[in-house]
N, C-alpha and C positions, 0 to 999 in steps of 0.2 A: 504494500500500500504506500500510497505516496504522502506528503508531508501533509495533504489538504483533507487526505482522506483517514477519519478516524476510527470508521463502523468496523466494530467487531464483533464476534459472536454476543448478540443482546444488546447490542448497543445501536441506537440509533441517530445517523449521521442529519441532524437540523441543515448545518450548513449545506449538505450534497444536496439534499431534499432543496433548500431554497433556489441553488445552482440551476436546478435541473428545470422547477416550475421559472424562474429568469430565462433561461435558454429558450422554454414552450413557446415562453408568451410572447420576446423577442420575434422568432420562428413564424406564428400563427400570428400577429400583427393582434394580439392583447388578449387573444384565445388561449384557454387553457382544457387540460380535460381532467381524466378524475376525479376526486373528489372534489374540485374546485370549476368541475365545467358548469356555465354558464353561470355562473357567477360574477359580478363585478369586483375585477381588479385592477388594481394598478402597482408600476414600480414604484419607490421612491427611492430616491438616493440624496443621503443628508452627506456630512460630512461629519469623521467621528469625532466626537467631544474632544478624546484624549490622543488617537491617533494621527489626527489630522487627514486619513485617508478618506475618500469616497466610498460609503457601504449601499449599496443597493438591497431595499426588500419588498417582496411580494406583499403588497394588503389589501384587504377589503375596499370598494370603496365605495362612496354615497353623497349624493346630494339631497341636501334636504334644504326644500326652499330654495332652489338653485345654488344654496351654499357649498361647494366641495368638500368633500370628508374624511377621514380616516379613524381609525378607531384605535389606541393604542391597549387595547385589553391582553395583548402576548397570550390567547386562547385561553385566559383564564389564570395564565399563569399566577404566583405573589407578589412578583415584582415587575417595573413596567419593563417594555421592551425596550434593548438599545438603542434600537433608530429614536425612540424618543427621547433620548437624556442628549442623542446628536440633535435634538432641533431644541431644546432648551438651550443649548451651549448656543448653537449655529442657526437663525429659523430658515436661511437658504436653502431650500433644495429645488430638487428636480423632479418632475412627474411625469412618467408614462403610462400614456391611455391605453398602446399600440395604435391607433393611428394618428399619433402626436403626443411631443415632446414638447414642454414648460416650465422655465422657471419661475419657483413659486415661493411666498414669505410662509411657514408654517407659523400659527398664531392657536393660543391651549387656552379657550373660553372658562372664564370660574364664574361660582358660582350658580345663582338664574340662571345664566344663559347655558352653561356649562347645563346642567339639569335637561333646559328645552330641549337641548339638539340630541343628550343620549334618548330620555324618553321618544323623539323620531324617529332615531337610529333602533332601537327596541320595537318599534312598532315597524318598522320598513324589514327587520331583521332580528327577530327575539332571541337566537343566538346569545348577540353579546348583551341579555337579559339576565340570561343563564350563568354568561360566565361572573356579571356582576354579582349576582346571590353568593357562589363558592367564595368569595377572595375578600378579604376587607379593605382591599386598596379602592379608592374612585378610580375606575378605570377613566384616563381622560377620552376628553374626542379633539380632534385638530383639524381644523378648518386650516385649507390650502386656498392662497389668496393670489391668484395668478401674476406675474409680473411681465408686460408688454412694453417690446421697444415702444419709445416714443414714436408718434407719424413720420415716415420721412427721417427717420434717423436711422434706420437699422438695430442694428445690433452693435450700436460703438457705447464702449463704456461710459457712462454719466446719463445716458438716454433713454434709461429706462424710467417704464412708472405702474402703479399699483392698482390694479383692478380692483376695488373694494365694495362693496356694498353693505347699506345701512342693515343692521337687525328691524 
């Protein structure tokens, strides 16, 4: 086995798993199958807190109220998922639909609002319902806030600006 690959008898490889549905979706322009066909996903790729590098992951994903969304629940897990402690540090990332690619401000609603958008997300998807009841952490929800060159400017640094909309 190679330095990437950790699976051994009983053990199950997260990252090869993530690799393989990043490769699918890449492939199948945001198509997945398995357990996750027809599903709504997307990639994100934050930059790590600590590492500095680019991490890409597979997540859910939703609008509610034309809001964009993700959910950082880690299936349940105790504690939140990486790519979220990289958009706390960094809220830059990247979003792929598979047919398009954006840069986006990730921004972690409290509170009220935090509240409306999971009860949506619960209701659009009871799932992450379920996984709220097992865990005592607030799973957060993160609104992805698209960033568009300016008109007529392209893509040159300083030219960008922030699609936002009111609650």
């Amino acid at each position: 086995m190679t330095e990437r690959q950790t699976e051994t008898a009983g053990e199950f490889d997260f990252g090869e798993f993530q690799r393989q549905i990043i490769a699918e979706f890449r492939d199948n322009k945001g198509k997945v199958g398995g357990m996750f066909e027809g599903a709504s996903i997307v990639l994100l790729t934050t930059v790590g807190a600590r590492s500095g590098l680019r991490r890409t992951s597979p997540l859910a994903y939703l609008e509610i109220d034309g809001q964009p969304l993700v959910v950082a629940s880690a299936a349940g897990a105790p504690n939140n998922p990486s790519w979220y402690h990289n958009i706390r540090k960094n809220p830059m990332v990247t979003v792929e639909t598979g047919t398009s690619t954006f840069e986006a401000i990730a921004a972690v609603p409290q509170g009220e609002e935090r509240d409306r958008l999971f009860a949506a997300v619960v209701e659009a998807d009871p799932g992450f319902g379920e996984y709220q009841a097992r865990i005592d952490r607030v799973i957060p929800v993160v609104t992805l806030h698209r960033v568009d060159p300016a008109p007529g400017y392209g893509a040159q640094p300083g030219t960008w600006r922030l699609s936002c909309r009111e609650p």
